[in-house]
C-alpha positions as CSV (number, residue, x, y, z in Angstrom):
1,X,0.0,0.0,0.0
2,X,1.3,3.5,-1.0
3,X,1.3,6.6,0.7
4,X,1.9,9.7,-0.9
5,X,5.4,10.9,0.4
6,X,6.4,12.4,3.3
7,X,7.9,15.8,2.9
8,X,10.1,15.6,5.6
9,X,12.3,13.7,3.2
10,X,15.5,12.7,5.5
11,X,18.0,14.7,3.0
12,X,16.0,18.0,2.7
13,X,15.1,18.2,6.4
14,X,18.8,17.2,7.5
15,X,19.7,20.2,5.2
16,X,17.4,22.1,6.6
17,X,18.4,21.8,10.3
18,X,22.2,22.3,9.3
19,X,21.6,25.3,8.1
20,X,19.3,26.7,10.9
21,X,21.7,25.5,13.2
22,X,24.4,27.3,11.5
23,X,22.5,30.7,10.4
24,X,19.5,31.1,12.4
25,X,19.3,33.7,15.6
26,X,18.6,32.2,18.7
27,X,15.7,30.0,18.7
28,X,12.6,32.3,19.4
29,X,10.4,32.2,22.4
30,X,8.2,29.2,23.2
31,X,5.0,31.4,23.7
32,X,4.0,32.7,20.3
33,X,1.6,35.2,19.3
34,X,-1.0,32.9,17.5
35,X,-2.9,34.2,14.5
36,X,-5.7,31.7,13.4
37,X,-7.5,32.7,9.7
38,X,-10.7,30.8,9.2
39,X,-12.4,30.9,5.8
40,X,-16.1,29.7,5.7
41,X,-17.0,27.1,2.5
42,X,-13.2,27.6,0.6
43,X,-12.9,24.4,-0.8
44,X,-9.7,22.4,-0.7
45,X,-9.4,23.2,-4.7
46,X,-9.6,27.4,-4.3
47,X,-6.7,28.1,-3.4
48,X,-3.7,28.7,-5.6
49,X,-1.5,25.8,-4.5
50,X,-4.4,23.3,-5.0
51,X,-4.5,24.6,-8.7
52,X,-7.3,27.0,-8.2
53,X,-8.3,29.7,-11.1
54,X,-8.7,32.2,-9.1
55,X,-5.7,33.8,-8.0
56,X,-4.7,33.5,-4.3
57,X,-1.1,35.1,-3.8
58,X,-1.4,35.8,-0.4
59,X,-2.6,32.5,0.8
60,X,0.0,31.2,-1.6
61,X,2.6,32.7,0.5
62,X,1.6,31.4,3.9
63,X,2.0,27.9,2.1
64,X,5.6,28.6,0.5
65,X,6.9,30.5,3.6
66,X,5.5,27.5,6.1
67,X,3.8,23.9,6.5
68,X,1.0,22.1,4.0
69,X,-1.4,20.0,6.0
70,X,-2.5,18.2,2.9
71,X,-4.8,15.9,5.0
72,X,-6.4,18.0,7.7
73,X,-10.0,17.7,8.7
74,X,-12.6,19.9,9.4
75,X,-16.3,19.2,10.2
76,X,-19.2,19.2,7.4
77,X,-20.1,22.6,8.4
78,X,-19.5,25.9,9.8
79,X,-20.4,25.5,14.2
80,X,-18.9,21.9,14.5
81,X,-16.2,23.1,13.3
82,X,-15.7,26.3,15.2
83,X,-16.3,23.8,18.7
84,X,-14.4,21.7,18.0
85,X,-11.7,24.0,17.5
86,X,-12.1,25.9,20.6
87,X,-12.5,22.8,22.7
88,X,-10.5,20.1,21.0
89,X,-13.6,17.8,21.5
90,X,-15.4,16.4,18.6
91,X,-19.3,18.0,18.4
92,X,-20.5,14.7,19.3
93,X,-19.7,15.3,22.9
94,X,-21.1,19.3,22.5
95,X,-24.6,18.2,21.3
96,X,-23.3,20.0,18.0
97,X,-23.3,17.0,15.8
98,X,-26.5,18.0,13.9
99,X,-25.8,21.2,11.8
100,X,-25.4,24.5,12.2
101,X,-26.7,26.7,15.4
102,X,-29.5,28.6,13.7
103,X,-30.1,32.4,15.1
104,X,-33.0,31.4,16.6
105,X,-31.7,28.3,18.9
106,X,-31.9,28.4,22.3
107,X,-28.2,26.5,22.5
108,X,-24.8,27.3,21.7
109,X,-21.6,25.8,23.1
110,X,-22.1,24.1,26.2
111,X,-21.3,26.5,28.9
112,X,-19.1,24.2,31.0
113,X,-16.7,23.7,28.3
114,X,-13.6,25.6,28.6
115,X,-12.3,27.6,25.2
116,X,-9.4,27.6,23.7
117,X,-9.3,31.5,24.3
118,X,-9.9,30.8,27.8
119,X,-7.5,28.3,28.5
120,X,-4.7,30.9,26.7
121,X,-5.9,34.0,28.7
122,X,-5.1,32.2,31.7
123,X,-1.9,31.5,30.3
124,X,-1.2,35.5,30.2
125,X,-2.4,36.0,26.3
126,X,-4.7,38.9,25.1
127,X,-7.1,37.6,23.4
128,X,-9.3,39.1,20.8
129,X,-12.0,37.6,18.0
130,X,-12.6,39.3,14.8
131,X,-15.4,37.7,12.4
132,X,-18.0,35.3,13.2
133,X,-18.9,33.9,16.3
134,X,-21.4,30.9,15.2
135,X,-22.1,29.4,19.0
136,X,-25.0,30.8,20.1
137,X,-26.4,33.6,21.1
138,X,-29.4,32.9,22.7
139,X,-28.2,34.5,26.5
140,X,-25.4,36.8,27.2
141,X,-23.2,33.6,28.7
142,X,-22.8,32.0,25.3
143,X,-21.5,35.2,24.1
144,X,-17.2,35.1,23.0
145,X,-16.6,37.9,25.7
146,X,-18.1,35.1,28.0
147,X,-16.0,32.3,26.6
148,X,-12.8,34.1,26.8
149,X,-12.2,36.5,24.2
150,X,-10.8,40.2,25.7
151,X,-12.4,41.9,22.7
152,X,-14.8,41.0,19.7
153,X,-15.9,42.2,16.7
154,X,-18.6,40.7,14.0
155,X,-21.4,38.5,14.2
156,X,-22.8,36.0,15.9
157,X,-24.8,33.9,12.9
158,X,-23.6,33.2,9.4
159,X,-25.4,33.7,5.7
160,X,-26.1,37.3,6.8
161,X,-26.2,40.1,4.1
162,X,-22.9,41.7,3.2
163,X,-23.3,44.9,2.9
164,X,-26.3,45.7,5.6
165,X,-25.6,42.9,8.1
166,X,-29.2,41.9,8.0
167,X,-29.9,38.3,8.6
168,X,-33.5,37.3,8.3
169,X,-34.4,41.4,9.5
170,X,-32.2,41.9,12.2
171,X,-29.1,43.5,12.8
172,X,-26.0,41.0,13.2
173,X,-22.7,43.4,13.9
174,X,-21.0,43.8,17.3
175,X,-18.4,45.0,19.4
176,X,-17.5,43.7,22.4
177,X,-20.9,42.2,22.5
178,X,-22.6,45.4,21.9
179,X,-24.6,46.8,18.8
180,X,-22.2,48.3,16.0
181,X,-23.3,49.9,12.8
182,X,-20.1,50.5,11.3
183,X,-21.1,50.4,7.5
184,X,-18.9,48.7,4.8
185,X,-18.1,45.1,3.3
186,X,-18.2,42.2,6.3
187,X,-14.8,40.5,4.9
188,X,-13.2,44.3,4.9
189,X,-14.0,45.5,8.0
190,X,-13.0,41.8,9.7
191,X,-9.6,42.8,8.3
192,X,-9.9,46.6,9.5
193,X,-10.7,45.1,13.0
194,X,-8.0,42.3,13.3
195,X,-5.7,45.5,12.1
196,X,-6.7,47.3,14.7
197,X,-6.0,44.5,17.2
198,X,-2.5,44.2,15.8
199,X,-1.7,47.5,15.7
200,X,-2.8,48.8,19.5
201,X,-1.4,45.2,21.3
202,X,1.7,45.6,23.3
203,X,4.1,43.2,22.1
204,X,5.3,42.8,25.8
205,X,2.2,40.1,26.2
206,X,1.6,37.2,23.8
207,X,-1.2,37.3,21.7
208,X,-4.0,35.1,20.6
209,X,-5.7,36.6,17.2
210,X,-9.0,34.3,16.3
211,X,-10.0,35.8,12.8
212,X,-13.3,33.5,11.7
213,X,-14.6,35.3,8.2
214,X,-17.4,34.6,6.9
215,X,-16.4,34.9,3.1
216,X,-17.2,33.0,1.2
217,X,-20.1,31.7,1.9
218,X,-23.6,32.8,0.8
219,X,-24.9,35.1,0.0
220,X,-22.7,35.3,-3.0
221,X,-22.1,39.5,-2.7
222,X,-18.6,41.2,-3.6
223,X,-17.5,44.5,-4.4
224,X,-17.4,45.6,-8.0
225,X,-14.0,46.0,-8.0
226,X,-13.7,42.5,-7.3
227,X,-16.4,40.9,-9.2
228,X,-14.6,42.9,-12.5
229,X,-11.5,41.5,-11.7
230,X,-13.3,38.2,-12.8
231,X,-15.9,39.3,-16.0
232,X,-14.3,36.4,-17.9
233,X,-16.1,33.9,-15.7
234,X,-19.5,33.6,-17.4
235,X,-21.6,32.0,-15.1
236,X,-22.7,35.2,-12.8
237,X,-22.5,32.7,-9.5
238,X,-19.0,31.4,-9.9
239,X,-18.0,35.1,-11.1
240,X,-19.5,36.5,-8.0
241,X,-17.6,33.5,-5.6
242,X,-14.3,34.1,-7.5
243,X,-14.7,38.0,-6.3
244,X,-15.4,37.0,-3.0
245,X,-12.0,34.9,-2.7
246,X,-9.9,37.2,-4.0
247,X,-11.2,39.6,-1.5
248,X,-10.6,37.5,1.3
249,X,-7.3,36.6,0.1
250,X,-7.0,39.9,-0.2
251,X,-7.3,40.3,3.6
252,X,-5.2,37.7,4.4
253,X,-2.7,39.6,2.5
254,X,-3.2,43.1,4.8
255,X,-3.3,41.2,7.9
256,X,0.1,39.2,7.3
257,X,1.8,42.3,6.3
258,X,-0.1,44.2,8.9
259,X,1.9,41.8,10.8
260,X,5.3,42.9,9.5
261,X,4.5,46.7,9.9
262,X,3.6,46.6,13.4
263,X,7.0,44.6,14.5
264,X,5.8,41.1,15.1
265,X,8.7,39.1,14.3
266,X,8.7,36.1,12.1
267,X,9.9,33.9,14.6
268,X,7.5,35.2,17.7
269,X,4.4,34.8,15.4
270,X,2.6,31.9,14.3
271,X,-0.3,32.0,11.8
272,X,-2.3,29.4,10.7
273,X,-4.7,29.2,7.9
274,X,-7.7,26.7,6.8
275,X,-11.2,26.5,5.5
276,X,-14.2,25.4,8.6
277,X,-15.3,23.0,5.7
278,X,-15.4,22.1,2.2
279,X,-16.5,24.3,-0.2
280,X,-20.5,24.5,-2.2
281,X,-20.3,22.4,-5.1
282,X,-21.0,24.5,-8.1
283,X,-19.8,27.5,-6.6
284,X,-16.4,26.5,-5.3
285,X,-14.2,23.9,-6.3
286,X,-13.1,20.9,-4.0
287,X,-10.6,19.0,-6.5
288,X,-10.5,15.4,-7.0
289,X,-12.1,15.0,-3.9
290,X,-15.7,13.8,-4.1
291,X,-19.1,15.9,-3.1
292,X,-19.0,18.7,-0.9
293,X,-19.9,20.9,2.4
294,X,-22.6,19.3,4.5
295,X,-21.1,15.4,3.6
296,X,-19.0,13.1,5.3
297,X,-17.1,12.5,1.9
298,X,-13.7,14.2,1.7
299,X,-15.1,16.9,-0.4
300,X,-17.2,17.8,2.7
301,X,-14.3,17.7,5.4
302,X,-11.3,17.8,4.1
303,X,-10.1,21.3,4.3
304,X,-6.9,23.4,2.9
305,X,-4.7,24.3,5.8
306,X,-1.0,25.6,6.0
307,X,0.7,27.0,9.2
308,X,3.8,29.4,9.2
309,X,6.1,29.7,11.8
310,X,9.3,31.0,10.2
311,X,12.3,29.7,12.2
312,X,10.6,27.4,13.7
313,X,9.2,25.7,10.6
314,X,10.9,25.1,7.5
315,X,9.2,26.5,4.1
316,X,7.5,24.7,1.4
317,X,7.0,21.3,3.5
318,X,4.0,19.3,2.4
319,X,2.2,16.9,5.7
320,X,0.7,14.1,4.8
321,X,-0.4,12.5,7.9
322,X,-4.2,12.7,8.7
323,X,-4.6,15.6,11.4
324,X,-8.4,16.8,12.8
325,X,-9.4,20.6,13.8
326,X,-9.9,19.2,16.8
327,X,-5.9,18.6,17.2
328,X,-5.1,22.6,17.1
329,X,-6.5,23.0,21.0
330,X,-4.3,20.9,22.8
331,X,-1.1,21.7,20.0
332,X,-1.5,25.2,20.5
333,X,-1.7,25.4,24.3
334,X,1.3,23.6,24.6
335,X,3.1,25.8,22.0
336,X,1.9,28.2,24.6
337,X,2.9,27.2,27.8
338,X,-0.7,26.6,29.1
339,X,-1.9,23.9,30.8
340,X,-4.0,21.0,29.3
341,X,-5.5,20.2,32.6
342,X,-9.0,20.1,32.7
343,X,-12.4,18.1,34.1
344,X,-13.8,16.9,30.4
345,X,-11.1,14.8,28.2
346,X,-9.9,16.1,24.8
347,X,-10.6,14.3,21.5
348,X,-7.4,16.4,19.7
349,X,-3.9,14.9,19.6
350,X,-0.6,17.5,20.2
351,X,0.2,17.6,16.6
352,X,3.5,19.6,16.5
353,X,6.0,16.7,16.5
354,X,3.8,16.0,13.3
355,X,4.2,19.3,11.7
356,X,7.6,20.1,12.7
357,X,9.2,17.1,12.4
358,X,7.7,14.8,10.7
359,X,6.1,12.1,13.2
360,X,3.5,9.9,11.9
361,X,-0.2,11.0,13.0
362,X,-1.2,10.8,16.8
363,X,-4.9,9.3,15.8
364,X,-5.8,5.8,15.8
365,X,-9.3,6.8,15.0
366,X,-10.3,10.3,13.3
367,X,-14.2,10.7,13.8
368,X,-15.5,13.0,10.8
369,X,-19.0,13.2,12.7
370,X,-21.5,10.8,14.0
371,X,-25.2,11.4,14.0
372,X,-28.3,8.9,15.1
373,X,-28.5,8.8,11.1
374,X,-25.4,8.8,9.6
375,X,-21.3,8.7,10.6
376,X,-17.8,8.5,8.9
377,X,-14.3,7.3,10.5
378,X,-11.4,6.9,9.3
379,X,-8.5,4.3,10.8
380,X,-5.8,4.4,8.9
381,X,-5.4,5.1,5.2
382,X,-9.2,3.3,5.3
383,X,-12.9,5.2,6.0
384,X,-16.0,3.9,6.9
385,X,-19.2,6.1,6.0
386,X,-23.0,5.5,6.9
387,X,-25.7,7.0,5.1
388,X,-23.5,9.1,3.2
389,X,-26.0,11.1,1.2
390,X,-27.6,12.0,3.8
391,X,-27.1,15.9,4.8
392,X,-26.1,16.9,8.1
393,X,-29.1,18.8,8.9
394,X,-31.2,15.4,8.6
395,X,-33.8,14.7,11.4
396,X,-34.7,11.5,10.5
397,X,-32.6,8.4,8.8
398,X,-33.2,7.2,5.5
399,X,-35.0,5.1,4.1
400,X,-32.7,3.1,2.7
401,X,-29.7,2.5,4.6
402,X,-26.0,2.5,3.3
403,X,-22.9,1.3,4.2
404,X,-19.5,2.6,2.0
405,X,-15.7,1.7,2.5
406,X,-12.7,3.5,0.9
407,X,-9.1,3.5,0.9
408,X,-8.0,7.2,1.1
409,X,-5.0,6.9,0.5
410,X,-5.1,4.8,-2.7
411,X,-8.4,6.6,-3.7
412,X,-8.9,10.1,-2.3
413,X,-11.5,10.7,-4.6
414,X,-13.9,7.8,-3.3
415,X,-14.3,6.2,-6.5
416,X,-14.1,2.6,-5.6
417,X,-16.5,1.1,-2.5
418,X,-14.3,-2.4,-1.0
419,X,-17.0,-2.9,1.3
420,X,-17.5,-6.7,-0.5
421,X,-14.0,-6.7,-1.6
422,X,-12.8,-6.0,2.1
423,X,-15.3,-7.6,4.6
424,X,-13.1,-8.0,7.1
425,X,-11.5,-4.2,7.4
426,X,-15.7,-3.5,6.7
427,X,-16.8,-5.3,9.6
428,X,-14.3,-4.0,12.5
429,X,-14.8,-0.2,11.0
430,X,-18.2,-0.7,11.6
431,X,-17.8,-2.0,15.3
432,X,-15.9,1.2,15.2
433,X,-18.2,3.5,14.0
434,X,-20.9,1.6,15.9
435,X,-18.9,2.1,19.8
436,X,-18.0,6.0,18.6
437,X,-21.5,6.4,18.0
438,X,-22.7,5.1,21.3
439,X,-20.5,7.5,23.3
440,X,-22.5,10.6,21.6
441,X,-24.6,13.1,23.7
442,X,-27.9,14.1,22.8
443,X,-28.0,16.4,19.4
444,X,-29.3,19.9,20.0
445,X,-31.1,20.4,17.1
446,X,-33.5,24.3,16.4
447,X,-35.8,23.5,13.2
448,X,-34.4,24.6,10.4
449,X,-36.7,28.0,9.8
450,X,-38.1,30.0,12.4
451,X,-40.6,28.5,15.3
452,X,-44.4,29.7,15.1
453,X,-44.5,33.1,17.0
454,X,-40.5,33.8,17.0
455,X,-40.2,37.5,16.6
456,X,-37.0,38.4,14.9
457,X,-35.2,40.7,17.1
458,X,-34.1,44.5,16.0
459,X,-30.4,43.5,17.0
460,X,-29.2,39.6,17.6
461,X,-28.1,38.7,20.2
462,X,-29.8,41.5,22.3
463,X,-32.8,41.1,25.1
């Protein structure tokens, strides 16, 4: 059985560490300021080093200045994701297995988790979140100044309007948890407020910059000087989508060099980058890899994702190992200097000695999401999926049930089902899959539209 090579090739990384040993400054400190970009639906093909068509030169050069994770894992959609990366703990134990927190749900993260952002802020970070929030807002306790954050700025639900802020005829922009009606584009003014956070922290104190944007999901909306950029794309949607990338890139691109302007040196700054979930098909483009956001096939959950660390990590390596979101909690916090102890076990893996040097992934078992109607594993270079075509906002099973095995790593497209070809590898995944499933909580689940007699509020989030 093949795997795609390791980049940590023995020769280029023995090169590599002779020549930081002979030429680099003094290794930098072990408490890094942490800048984590989150796009919302980029698809693993839309970026430029996946071979996208529309241009992304400043994503581009996170990749070439730092680490590929070319097999990193998100969840289907956009609030599993963000709890499992703030609690390294897969949403089956948050009751967040089931979609996406709509603005009328009474539940958001479970308020006896601790937060990434908490966990550093007892460690002696700042910490600040600029973008969307996506974990409730139903009381003031499930708010991100509640869970951690020193300061915030966005909103709190996703799909709103670009331009107004309107979703479904309220108001969804905020400052430290208050109204804001600053007017202008939602993926600019992200950027203008991470900025801001850069440009008024004293350096003296580590930082931890969370920077969730919403771009670029739906609604498809850009500026006109993006969308022109683009008026060789015929099909008005994909035009529109290819505008809002390049914008976000765009932002990416301010923010890193926002970076180098206000002093943060190379090798006291880590920044990571990846996508909360694959990207729309039709819209965006996910590769070779098969269907799309809301599925447990790879097209659904596996993500792009590169983290630079320069002097710390080498440039241009490529990771191959199979890494979860869920990993970046407990890898970060010891990157930090924080502590890991705490009363609820994690589900994420310390990483690092995979990104920097090459170890061989820390996860016996990656769970891509379990439902009572449908799950996906993966052990190995193998992956188990039940009910597969069934979305992730499903209340009910279907009526037909499926079972589907692949080998990822010989067929990341997940072309060829071995379930009869491989019965034995089928039947302990399923025992698998079957005793993950069993340790689940109880789904929190707000109907898809609106409850009879829900009044939209004038501002979300406010009572």
């Amino acid at each position: 059985m093949t795997r795609p090579p390791r980049v940590f090739v023995a020769a280029s990384l023995l090169s590599w560490l002779l020549v930081s040993c002979a030429l680099s400054p003094p290794a930098p400190p072990t408490r890094p300021h942490i800048v984590l970009l989150l796009a919302d639906d980029l698809g693993w093909g839309d970026v430029g080093f996946h071979g996208s068509q529309i241009a992304t030169p400043h994503i581009d050069a996170l990749a070439e200045r730092g680490v590929r994770l070319e097999q990193f894992y998100a969840q289907p959609v956009c609030s599993p994701t963000r709890g499992a990366l703030l609690t390294g703990r897969y949403p089956m134990r948050l009751g967040l297995q089931c979609g996406v927190i709509r603005p009328w749900a009474q539940h958001g993260l479970p308020l006896n988790e601790r937060t990434l952002a908490s966990a550093l802020r007892d460690a002696g970070y700042a910490t600040a979140l600029c973008g969307k929030w996506h974990l409730g807002h139903a009381t003031r306790s499930y708010l991100p100044t509640q869970r951690g954050f020193d300061r915030q700025y966005g909103h709190y639900n996703g799909n709103l309007d670009y331009f107004t802020h309107i979703r479904d005829g309220g108001l969804d922009w905020h400052e430290n948890d208050r109204v804001n009606r600053d007017e202008g584009y939602a993926t600019d003014l992200i950027a203008d407020a991470a900025i801001e956070v850069l440009t008024e922290h004293d350096q003296a104190r580590p930082l931890f910059l969370y920077v969730p944007f919403n771009a670029p999901h739906t609604p498809l909306q850009a500026p006109e000087r993006y969308i022109a950029k683009y008026a060789h794309i015929k099909d008005k949607r994909r035009r529109v989508y290819a505008a809002m990338v390049a914008c976000l890139d765009d932002a990416v691109g301010r923010i890193t060099a926002a970076l180098r302007e206000q002093g943060f040196g190379d090798e006291e700054t880590l920044v990571l980058f990846c996508s909360d979930n694959g990207g729309v098909r039709r819209l965006g483009s996910n590769g070779i890899l098969r269907a799309g956001k809301g599925t447990l096939y790879e097209g659904g959950v596996r993500v792009p994702a590169v983290i630079s660390w320069p002097g710390r990590l080498p440039a241009g390596i490529l990771v191959h190992e199979p890494l979860h979101i869920v990993d970046l909690y407990p890898t970060l916090l010891r990157l930090a200097g924080a502590s890991l102890a705490q009363p609820l076990p994690l589900d994420g893996r310390d990483c690092w000695p995979v990104i920097a040097a090459g170890a061989q992934s820390p996860h016996e078992l990656i769970v891509h999401n379990v439902t009572p109607w449908s799950g996906a594993i993966r052990v190995g270079d193998w992956k188990i999926i039940h009910n597969g075509r069934l979305g992730v906002h499903a209340t009910k099973g279907p009526k037909r049930e499926t079972w589907q095995l692949f080998n990822i790593a010989e067929d990341p497209g997940e072309r060829r089902d071995l379930r009869s070809q491989q019965p034995a590898i089928f039947a302990r995944l399923q025992e698998q899959l079957q005793a993950v499933r069993a340790t689940a909580v109880k789904p929190n689940m707000a109907p898809n539209s609106p409850p009879a007699g829900f009044e939209v509020p004038a501002v979300w989030g406010e009572r």
